[in-house]
C-alpha positions as CSV (number, residue, x, y, z in Angstrom):
1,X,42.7,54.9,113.4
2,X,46.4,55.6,113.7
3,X,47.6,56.5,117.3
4,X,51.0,58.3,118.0
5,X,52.9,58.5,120.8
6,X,55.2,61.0,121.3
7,X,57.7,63.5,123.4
8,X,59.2,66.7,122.2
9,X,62.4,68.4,123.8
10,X,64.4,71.3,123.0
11,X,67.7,70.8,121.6
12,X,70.8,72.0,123.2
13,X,73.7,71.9,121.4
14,X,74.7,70.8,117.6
15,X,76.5,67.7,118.4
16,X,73.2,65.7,116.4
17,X,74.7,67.3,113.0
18,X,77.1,64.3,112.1
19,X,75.1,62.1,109.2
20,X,72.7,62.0,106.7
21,X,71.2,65.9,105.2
22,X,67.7,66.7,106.6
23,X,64.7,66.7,104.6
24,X,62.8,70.0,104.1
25,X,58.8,70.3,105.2
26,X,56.6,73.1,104.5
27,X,53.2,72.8,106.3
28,X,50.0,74.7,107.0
29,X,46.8,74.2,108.9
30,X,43.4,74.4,107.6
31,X,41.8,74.3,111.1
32,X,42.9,74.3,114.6
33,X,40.1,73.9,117.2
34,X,39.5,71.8,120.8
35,X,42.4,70.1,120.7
36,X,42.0,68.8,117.2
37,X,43.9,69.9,113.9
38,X,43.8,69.7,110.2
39,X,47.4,69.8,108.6
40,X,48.3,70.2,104.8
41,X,52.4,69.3,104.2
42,X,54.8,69.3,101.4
43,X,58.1,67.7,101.9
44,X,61.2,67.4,99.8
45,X,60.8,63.6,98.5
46,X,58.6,64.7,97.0
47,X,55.2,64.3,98.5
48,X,52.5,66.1,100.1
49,X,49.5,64.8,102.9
50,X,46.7,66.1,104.6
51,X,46.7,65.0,108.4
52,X,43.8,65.1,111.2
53,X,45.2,65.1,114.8
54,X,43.2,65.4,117.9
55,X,44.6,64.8,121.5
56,X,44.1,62.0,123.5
57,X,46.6,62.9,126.4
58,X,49.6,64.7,126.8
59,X,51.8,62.4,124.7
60,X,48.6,60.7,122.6
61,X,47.1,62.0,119.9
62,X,44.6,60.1,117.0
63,X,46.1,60.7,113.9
64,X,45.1,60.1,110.5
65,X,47.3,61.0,107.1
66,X,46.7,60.5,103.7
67,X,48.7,61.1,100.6
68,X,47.7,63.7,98.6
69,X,48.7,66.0,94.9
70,X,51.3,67.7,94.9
71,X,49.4,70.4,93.5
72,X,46.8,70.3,95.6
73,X,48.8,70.4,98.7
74,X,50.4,73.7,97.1
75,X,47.0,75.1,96.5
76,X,46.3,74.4,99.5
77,X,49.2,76.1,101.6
78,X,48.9,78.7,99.2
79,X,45.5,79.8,99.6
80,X,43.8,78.7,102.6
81,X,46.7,79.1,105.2
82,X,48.1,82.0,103.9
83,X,51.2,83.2,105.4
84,X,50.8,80.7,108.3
85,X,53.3,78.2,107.1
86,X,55.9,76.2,109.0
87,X,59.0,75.9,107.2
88,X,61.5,73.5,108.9
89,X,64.1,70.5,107.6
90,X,64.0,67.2,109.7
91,X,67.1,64.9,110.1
92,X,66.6,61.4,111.2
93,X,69.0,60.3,114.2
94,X,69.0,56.9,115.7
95,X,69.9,56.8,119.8
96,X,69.3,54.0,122.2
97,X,67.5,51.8,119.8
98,X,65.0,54.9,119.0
99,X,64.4,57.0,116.0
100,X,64.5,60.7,117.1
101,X,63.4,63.6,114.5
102,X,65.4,66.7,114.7
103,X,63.1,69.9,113.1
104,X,65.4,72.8,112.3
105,X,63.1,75.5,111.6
106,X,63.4,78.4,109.2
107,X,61.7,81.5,108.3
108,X,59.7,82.7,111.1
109,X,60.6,80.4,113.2
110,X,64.3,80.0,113.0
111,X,66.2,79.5,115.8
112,X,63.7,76.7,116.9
113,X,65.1,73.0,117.1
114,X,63.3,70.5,118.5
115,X,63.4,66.7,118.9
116,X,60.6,64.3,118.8
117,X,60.7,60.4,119.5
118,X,58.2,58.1,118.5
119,X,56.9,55.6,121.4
120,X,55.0,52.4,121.0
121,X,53.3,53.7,124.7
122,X,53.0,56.2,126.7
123,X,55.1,54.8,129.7
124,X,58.2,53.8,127.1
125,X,61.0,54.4,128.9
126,X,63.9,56.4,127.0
127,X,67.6,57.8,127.0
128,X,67.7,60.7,126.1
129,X,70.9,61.8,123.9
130,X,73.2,64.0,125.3
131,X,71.9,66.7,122.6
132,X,68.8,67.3,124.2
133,X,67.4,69.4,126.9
134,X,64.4,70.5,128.4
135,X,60.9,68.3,127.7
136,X,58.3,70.5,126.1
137,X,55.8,67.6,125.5
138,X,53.2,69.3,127.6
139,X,54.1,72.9,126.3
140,X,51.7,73.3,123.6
141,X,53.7,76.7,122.5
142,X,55.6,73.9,120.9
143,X,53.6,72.1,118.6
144,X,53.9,73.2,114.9
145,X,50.1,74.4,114.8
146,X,50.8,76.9,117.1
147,X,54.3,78.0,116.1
148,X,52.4,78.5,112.1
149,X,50.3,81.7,114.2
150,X,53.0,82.7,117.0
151,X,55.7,82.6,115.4
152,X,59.1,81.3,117.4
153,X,61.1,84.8,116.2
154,X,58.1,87.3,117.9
155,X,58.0,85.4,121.4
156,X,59.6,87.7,124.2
């Protein structure tokens, strides 16, 4: 079983742009129920992967990802989430010895960035770059499962 560890904060301003381009994702869930969910992705590599997440804690969740067809993946996002995709491009950006992900999201979600870093355990201390803001870890409004039905551009 693969186990990640991670906090999610808003981003508040563009200094993160210098560097590398992002990478675009497009993802959909086949299922979402009791804290567990069942994500189908297709990034720009290429490459596509299903993933099963269920949460531990607050910053834990069991994770488990396999490669999949390209195809299928597209089948997939295509017919079983319907229009409930995420659509976002993720830049890498090292701070503080950590590797932070940056999602700039698009379509129904734009105006959304946020920034996730990885931790090897939940009590990791970090410093945070000066390009980001509030800690929405907890704020499940957030996660990409719930922005693919409540979309970011209809909240009030």
């Amino acid at each position: 079983m693969g186990i990640e560890i991670e906090r999610k904060f808003l981003v508040n301003d563009d200094s993160w742009r210098s560097g590398t381009a992002g990478l675009s994702y497009r993802q959909g869930y086949l299922c979402t129920a009791n804290g567990c969910s069942v994500r189908v992705r297709v990034t720009g590599k290429p490459g596509a992967w299903i993933t099963i997440k269920s949460r531990i804690n607050a910053t834990t969740r069991a994770e488990y990802e396999y490669p999949i067809p390209i195809t299928d993946a597209e089948m997939m996002l295509q017919s079983l989430c319907g229009q409930h995709i995420v659509e976002k491009t993720r830049y890498l950006r090292n701070y503080a010895d950590l590797l932070w992900e940056i999602d700039e999201f698009t379509g129904n979600n734009s105006g959304l960035i946020l920034a996730e870093v990885e931790l090897t355990h939940s009590e990791q201390p970090i410093t945070p770059p000066p390009w980001v803001g509030k800690e929405v870890t907890t704020d499940k409004r957030y996660y990409n499962s719930y922005l693919a039905t409540h979309p970011y551009q209809n909240w009030s």
